[in-house]
N, C-alpha and C positions, 0 to 999 in steps of 0.2 A: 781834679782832686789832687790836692798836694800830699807829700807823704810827708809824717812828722816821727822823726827817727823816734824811739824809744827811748837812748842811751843820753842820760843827763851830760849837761855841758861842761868840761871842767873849770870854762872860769866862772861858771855861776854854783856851781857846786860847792856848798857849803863841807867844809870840815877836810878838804884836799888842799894837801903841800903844791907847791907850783909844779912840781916833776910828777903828782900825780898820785903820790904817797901820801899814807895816814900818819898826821900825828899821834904821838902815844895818848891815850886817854880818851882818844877819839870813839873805839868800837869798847864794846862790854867786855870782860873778861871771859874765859873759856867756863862751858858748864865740868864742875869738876864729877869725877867720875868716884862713887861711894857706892859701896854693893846694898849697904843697911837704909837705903835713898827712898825706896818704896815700900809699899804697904808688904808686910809676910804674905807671900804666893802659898797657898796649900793645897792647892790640884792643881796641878803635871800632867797634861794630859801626856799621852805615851805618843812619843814621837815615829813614823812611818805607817807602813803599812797595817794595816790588822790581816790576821791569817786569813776572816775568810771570805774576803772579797777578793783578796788575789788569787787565792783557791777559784774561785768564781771567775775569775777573769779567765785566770790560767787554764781553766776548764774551756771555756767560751774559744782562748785560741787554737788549742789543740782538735775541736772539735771543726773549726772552720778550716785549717790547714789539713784534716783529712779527711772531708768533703772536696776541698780543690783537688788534692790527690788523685782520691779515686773520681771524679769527674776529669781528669788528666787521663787515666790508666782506661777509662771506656772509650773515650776518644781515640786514646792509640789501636784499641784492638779494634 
């Protein structure tokens, strides 16, 4: 099985200066950047956490870290 590179050849490559460089005209122009671009957003959801899942988590780790604890502190005695 022959392998067939992927990367197009520059002297068959259409729109390439001899050094390998784009003529001007050649790519599109850049998308310009306008804030009024899209449609009005009017729900934001609220960005991070909500209280009370991390409550809930936070609850969850302090419960597991004081079961290792004390499953530690039986061991030792």
């Amino acid at each position: 099985m022959t392998h067939i590179s992927p990367d197009p050849e520059p002297e068959r490559t259409t729109g390439l200066e001899p050094g390998g460089g784009v003529p001007p005209g050649e790519t599109p122009p850049a998308e310009s950047s306008m804030p009024e671009a899209g449609p009005q957003e009017v729900h934001n959801p609220a960005k991070g956490w909500a209280k009370a899942p991390l409550t809930i988590i936070l609850v969850l780790v302090v419960l597991v870290a004081a079961f290792f604890l004390a499953y530690a502190l039986a061991m030792i005695l």
